[in-house]
N, CA, C and O atoms as a GROMACS GRO file, in nm:
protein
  280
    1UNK      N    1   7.134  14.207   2.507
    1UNK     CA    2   7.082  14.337   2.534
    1UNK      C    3   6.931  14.329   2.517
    1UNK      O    4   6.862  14.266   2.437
    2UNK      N    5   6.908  14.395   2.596
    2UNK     CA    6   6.721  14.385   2.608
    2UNK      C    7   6.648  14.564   2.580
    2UNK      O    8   6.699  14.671   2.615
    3UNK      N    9   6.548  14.548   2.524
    3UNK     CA   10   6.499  14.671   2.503
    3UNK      C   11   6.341  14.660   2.472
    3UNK      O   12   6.290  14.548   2.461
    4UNK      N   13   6.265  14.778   2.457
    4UNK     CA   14   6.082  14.765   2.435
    4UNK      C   15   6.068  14.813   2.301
    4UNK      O   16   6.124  14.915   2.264
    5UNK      N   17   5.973  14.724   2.206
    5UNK     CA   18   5.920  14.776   2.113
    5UNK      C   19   5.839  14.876   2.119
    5UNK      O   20   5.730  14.885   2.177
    6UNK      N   21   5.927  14.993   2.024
    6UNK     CA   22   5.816  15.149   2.042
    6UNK      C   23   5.741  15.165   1.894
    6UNK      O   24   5.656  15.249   1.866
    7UNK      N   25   5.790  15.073   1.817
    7UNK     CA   26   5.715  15.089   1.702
    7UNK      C   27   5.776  14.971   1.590
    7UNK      O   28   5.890  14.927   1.580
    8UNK      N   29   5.636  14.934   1.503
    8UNK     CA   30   5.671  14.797   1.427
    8UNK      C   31   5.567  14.801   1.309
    8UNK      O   32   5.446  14.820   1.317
    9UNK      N   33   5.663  14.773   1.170
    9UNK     CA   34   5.560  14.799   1.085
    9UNK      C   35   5.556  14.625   0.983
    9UNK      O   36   5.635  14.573   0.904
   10UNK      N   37   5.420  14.584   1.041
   10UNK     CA   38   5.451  14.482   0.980
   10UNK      C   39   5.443  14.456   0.826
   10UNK      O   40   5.461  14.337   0.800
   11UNK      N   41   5.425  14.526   0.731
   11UNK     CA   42   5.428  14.507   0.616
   11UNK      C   43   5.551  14.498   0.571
   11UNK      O   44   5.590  14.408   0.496
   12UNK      N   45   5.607  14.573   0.607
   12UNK     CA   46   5.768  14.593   0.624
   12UNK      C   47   5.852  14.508   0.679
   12UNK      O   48   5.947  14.449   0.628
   13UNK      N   49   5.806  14.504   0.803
   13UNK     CA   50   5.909  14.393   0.932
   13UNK      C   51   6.023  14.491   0.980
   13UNK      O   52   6.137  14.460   1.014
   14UNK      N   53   5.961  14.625   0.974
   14UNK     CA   54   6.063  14.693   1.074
   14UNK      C   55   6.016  14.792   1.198
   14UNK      O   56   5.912  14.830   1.252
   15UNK      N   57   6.134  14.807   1.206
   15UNK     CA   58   6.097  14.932   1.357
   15UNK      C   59   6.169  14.998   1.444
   15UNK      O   60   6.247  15.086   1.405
   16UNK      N   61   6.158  14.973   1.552
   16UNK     CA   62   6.258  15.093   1.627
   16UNK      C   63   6.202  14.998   1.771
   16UNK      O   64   6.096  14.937   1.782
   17UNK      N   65   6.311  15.010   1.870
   17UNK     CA   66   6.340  14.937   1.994
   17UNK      C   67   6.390  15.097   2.109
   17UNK      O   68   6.467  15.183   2.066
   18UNK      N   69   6.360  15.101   2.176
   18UNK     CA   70   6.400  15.190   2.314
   18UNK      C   71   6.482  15.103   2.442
   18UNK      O   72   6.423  15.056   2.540
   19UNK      N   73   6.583  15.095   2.424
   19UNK     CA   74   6.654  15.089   2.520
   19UNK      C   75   6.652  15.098   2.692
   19UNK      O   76   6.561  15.176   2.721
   20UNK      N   77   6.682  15.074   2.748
   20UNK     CA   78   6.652  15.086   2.889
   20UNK      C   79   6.728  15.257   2.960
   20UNK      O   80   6.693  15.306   3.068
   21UNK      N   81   6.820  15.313   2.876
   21UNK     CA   82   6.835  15.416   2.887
   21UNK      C   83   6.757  15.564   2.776
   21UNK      O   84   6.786  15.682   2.762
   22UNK      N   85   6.679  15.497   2.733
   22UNK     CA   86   6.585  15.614   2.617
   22UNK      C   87   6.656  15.576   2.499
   22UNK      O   88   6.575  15.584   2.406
   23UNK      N   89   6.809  15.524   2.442
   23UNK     CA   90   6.856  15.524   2.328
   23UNK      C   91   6.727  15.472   2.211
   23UNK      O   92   6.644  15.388   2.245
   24UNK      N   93   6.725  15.514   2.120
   24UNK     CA   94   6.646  15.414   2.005
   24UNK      C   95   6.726  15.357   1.897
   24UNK      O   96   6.824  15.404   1.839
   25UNK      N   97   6.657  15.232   1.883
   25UNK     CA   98   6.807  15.157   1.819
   25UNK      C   99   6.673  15.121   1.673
   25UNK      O  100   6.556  15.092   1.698
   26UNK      N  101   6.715  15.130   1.568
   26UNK     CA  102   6.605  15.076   1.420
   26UNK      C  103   6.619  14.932   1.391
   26UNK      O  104   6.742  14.916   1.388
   27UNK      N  105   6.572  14.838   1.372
   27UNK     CA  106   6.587  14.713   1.277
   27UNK      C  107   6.518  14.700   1.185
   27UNK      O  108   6.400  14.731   1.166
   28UNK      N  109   6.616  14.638   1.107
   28UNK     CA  110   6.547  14.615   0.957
   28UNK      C  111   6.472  14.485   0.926
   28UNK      O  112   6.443  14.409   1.019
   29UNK      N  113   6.435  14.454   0.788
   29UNK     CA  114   6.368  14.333   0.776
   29UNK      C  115   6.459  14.231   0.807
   29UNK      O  116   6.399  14.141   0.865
   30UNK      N  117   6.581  14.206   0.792
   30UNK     CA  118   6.703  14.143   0.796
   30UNK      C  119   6.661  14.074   0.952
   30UNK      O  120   6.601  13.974   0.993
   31UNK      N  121   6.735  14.196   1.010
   31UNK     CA  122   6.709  14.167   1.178
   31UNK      C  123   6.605  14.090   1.254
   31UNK      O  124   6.625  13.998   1.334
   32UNK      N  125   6.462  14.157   1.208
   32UNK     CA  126   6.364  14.074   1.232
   32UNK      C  127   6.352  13.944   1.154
   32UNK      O  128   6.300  13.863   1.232
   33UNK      N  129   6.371  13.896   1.055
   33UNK     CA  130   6.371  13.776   0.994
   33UNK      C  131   6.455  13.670   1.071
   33UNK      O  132   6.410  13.557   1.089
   34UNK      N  133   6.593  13.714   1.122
   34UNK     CA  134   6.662  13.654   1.209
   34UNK      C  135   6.642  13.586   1.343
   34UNK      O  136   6.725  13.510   1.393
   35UNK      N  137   6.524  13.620   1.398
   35UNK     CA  138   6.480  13.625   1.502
   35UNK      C  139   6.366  13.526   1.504
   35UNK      O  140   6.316  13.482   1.608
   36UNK      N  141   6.322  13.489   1.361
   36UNK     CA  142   6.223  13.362   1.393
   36UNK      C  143   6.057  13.408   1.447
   36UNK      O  144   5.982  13.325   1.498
   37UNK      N  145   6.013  13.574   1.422
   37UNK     CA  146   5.928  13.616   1.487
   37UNK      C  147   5.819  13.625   1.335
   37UNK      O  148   5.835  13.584   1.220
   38UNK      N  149   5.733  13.681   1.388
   38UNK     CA  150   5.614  13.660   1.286
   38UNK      C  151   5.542  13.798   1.319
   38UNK      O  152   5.451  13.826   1.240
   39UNK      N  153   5.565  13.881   1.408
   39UNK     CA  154   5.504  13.996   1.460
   39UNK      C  155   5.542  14.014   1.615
   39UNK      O  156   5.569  13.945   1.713
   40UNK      N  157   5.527  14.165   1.575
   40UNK     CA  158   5.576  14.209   1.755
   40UNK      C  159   5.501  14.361   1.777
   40UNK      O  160   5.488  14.445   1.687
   41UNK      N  161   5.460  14.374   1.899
   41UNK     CA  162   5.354  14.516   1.952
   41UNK      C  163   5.430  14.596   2.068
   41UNK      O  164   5.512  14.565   2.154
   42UNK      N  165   5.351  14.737   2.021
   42UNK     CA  166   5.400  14.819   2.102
   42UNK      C  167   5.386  14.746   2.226
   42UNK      O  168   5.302  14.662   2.257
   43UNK      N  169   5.554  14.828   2.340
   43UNK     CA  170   5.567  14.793   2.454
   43UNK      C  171   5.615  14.699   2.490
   43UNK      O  172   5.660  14.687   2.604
   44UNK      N  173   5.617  14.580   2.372
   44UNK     CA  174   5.689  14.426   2.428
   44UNK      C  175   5.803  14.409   2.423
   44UNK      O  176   5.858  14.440   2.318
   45UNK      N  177   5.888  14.350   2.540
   45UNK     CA  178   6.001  14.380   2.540
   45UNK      C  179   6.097  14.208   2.442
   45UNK      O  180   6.069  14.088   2.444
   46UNK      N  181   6.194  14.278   2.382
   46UNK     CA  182   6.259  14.236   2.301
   46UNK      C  183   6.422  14.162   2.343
   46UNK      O  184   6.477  14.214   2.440
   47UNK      N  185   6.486  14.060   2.282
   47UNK     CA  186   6.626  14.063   2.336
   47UNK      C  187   6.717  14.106   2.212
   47UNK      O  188   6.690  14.034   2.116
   48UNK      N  189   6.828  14.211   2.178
   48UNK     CA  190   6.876  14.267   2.057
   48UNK      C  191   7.023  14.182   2.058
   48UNK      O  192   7.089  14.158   2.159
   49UNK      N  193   7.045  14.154   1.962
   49UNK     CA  194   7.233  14.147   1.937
   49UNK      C  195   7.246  14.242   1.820
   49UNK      O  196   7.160  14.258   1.733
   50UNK      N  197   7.383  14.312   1.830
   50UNK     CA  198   7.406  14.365   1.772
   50UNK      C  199   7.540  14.299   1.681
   50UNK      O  200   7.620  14.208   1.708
   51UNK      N  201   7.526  14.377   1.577
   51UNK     CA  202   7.661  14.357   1.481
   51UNK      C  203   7.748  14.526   1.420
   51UNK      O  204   7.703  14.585   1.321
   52UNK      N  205   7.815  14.555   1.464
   52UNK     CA  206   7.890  14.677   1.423
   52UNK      C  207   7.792  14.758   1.474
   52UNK      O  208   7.802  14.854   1.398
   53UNK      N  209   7.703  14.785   1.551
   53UNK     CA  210   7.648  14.877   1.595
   53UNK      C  211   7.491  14.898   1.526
   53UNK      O  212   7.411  14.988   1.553
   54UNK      N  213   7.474  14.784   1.426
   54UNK     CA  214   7.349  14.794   1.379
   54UNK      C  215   7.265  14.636   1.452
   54UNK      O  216   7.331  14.534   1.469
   55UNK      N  217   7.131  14.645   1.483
   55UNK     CA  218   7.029  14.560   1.535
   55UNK      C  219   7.076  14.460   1.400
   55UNK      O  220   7.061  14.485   1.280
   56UNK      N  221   7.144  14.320   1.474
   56UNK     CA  222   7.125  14.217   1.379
   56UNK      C  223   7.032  14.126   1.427
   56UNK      O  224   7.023  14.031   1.350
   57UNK      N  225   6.961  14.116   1.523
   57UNK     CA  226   6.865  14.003   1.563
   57UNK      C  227   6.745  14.079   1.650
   57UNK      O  228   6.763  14.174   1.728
   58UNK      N  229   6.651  14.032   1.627
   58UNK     CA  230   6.569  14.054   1.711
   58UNK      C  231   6.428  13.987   1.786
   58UNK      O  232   6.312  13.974   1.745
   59UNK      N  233   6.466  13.966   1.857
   59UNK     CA  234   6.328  13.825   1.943
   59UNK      C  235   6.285  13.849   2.061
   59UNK      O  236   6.330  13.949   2.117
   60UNK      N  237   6.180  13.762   2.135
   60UNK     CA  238   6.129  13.798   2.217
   60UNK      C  239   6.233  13.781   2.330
   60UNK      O  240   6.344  13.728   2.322
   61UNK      N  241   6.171  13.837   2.437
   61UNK     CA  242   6.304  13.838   2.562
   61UNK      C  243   6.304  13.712   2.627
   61UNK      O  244   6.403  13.687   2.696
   62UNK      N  245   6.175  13.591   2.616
   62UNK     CA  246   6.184  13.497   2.673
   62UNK      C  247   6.222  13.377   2.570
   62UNK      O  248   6.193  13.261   2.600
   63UNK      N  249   6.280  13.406   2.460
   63UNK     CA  250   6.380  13.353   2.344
   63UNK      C  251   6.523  13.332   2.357
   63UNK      O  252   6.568  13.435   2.407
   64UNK      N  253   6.607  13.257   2.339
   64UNK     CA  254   6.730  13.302   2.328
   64UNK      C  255   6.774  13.385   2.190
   64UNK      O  256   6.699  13.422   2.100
   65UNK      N  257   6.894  13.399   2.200
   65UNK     CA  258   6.962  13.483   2.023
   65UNK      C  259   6.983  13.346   2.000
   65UNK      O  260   6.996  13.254   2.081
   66UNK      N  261   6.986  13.346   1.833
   66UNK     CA  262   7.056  13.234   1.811
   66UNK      C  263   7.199  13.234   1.798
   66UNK      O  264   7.244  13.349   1.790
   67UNK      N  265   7.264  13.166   1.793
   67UNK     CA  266   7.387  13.122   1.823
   67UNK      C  267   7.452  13.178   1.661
   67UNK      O  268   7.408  13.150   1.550
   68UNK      N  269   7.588  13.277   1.700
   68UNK     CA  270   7.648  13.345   1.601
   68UNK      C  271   7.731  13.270   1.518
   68UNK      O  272   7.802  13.201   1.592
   69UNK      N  273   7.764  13.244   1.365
   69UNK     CA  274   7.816  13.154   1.347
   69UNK      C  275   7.975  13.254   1.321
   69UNK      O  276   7.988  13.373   1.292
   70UNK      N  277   8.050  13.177   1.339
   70UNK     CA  278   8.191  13.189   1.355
   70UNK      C  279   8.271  13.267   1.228
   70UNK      O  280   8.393  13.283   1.233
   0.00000   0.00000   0.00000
């Protein structure tokens, strides 16, 4: 799933993602840590996996997810 960063706080390592239909989805430090990123800016678009309905990964769109372990 792909979506745009609408907001990112890096002290924190969190934020909020917009969807391609307006939804806004939050990630936590968790999520972003997962993702292997170091910082991310308004507007850039992101690739999400989810877990139960919460943002468990989050990276750039020209990244893959990493691979879920079993």
């Amino acid at each position: 799933m792909q979506g745009t960063v609408k907001d990112f706080d890096a002290a924190a390592r969190t934020g909020s993602v917009l969807l391609d239909d307006g939804t806004e989805l939050p990630f936590d430090a968790e999520a972003f840590a997962a993702g292997g990123l170091r910082l991310l800016r308004f507007g850039q678009r992101v690739n999400l996996a989810l877990d139960g309905g919460r943002v468990s990964v989050v990276t750039l769109s020209t990244f893959p997810l990493p691979a879920r372990e079993a």
